[in-house]
Wavefront OBJ file of the C-alpha trace (Angstrom):
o trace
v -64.466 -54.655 -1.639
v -67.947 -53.349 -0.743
v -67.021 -55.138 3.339
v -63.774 -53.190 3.302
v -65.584 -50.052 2.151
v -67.955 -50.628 5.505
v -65.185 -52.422 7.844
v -65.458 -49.509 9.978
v -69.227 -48.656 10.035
v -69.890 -51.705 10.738
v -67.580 -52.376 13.605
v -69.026 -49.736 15.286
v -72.484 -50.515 14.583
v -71.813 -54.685 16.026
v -70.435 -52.982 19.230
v -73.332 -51.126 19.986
v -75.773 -54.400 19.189
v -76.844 -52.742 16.373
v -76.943 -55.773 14.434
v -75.415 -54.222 11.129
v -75.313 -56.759 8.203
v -74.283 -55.770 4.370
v -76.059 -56.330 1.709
v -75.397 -56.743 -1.550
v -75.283 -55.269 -4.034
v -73.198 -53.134 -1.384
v -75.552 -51.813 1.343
v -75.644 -51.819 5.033
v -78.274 -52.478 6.826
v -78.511 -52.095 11.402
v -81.492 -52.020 13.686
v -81.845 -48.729 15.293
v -84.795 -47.529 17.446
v -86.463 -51.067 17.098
v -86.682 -50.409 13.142
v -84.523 -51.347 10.701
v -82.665 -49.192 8.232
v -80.728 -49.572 5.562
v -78.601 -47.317 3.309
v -77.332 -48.381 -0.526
v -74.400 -45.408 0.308
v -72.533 -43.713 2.612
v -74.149 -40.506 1.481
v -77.672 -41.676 2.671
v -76.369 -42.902 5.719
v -74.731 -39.297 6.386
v -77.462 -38.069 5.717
v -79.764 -39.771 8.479
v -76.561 -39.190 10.741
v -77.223 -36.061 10.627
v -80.342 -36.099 12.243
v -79.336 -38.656 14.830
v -76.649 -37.127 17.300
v -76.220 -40.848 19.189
v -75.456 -42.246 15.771
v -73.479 -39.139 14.820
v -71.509 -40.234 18.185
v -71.039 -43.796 17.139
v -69.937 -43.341 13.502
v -68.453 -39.834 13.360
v -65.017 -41.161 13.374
v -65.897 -43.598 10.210
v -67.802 -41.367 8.446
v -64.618 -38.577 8.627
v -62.170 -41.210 7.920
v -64.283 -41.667 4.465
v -64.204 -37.688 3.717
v -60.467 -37.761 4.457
v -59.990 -40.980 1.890
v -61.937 -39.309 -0.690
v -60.163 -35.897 -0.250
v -56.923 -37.596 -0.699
v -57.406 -39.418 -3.811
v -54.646 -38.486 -6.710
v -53.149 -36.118 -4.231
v -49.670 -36.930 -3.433
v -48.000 -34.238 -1.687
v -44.484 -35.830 -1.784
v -44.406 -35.743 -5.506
v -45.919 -32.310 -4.859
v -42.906 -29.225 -6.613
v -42.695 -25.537 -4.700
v -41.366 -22.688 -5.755
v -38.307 -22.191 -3.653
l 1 2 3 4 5 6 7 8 9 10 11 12 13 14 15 16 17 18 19 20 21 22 23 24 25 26 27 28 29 30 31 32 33 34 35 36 37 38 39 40 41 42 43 44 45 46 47 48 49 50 51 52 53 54 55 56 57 58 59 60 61 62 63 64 65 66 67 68 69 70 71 72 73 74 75 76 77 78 79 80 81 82 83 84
């Protein structure tokens, strides 16, 4: 589960040469400015995102995929009743 959770993040990461691996218990790590960091969550990674506008480029569309997925949970809107 925790690779499916950073399918996309890491993609994006391995086609920049970032050389993103996951470790476990669930974290990524990538190289990035000739260091290496590593996150335990996407939180902390949105975090340093945020402070990083090429990063911000590469992973904006994963990281607002994730918002979007947690947004949606137990919201259904085609069981959804309105008052007609």
């Amino acid at each position: 589960q925790a690779r499916r959770e950073w399918s996309y993040i890491f993609k994006a990461l391995k086609d920049k040469n970032l050389q993103p691996r996951i470790l476990y218990p669930a974290r990524i790590s990538f190289r990035y400015e000739g260091e290496i960091k590593s996150f335990p969550d996407k939180q902390k990674l949105r975090e340093f995102v945020t402070k990083s506008p090429p990063l911000q480029e590469i992973l904006k569309k994963g990281l607002i995929l994730e918002k979007r997925k947690k947004g949606e949970r137990g919201h259904n809107p085609q069981t959804r009743e309105t008052d007609g």
